[in-house]
C-alpha positions as CSV (number, residue, x, y, z in Angstrom):
1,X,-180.0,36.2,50.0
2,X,-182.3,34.1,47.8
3,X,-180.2,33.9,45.0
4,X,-177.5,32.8,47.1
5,X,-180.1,29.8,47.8
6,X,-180.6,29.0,44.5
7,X,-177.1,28.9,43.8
8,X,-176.4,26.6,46.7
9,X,-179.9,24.4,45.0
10,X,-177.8,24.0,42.0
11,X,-174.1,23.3,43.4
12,X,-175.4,21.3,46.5
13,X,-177.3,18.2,46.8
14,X,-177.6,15.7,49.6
15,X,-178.3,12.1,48.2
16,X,-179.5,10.9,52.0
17,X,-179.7,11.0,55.5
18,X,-180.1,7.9,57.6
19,X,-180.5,9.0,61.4
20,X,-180.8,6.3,64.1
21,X,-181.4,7.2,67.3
22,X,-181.4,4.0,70.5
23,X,-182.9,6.1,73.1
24,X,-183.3,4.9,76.8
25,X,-183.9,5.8,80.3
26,X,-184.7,4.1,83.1
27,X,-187.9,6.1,83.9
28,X,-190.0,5.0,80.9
29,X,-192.3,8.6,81.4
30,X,-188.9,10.3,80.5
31,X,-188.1,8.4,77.7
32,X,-192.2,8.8,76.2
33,X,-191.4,12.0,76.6
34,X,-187.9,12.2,75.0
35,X,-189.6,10.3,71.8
36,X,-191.9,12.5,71.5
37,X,-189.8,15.6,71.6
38,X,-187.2,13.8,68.7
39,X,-189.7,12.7,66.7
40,X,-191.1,16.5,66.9
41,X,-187.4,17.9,66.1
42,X,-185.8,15.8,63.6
43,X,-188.2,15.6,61.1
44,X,-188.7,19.6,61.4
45,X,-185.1,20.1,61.0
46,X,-185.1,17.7,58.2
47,X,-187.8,19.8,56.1
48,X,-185.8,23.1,56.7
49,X,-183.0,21.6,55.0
50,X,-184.7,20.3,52.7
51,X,-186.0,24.2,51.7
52,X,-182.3,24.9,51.7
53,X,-180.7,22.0,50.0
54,X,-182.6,19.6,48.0
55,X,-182.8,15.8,49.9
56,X,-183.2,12.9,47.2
57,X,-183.9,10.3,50.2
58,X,-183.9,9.9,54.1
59,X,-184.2,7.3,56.9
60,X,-185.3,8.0,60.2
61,X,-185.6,5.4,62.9
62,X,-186.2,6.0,66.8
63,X,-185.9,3.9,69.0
64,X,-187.5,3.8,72.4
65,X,-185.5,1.9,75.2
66,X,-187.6,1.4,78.4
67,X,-185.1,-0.6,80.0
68,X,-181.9,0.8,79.4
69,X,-180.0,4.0,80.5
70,X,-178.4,4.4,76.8
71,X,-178.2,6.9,73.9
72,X,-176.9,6.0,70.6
73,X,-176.8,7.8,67.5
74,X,-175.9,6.9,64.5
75,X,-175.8,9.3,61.6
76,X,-174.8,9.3,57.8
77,X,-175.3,11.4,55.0
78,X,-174.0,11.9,51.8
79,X,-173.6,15.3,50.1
80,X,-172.5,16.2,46.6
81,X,-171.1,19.5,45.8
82,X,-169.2,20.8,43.1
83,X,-165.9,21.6,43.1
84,X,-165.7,24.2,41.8
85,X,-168.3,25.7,43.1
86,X,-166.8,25.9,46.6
87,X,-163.5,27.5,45.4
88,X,-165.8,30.2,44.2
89,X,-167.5,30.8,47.4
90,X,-164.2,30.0,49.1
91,X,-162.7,33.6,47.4
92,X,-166.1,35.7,47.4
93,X,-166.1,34.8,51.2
94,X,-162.7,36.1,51.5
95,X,-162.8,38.9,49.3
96,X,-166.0,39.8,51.9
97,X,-163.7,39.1,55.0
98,X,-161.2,41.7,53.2
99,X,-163.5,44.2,52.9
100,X,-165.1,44.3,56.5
101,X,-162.8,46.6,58.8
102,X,-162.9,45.3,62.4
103,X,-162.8,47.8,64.7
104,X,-161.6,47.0,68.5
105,X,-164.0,47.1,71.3
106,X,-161.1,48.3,73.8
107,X,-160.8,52.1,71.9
C-alpha cells in the first residue's frame, strides 16, 4: 500500500485548488454554524490530500451570506499526471480484476 503512494507522489501532482464557497441562509445562527462546520471540513480534507498527492498551491474562500437563502460553489483544480503512468495502472488494475473470481450470492 505505501509504495503504491509513492508511486502515485511521483506520477501525480496537483498544481492548485481554488474552492469558493457563497453560503447563505436566512437564519444567520444556521449559517454561523454552517461556516464553521466548512471551514472545519475543507481544510482537513485538503491536508489529507495533500499526504496523498502533493498540492503546489490552494485558495480557499468562504463566504458567509446572512441575508440570502443561496449556495454556490465554485471549484477548480488542476492535476498533472503522466501518461503513461495511468496506462500502467489502467492494465495492473485489470490484470487484478482478472484474477479476482466473483462468486454469486444466490448459490
Amino acid at each position: 500500500m505505501f509504495s503504491e503512494l509513492k508511486q502515485n507522489k511521483k506520477n501525480i501532482t496537483i498544481d492548485f485548488i481554488d474552492f469558493k464557497l457563497n453560503l447563505g441562509n436566512n437564519n444567520p445562527s444556521n449559517t454561523a454554524i454552517f461556516y464553521g462546520l466548512i471551514n472545519i471540513i475543507i481544510p482537513t480534507i485538503i491536508c489529507f490530500f495533500n499526504e496523498i498527492i502533493p498540492i503546489q498551491n490552494y485558495n480557499i474562500k468562504i463566504t458567509p451570506n446572512f441575508k440570502t437563502n443561496k449556495v454556490n460553489i465554485l471549484f477548480y483544480c488542476k492535476i498533472n499526471t503522466n501518461f503513461i503512468f495511468m496506462i500502467f495502472r489502467y492494465f495492473v488494475i485489470k490484470r487484478r480484476l482478472k484474477n479476482v473470481k466473483y462468486k454469486s450470492s444466490s448459490h
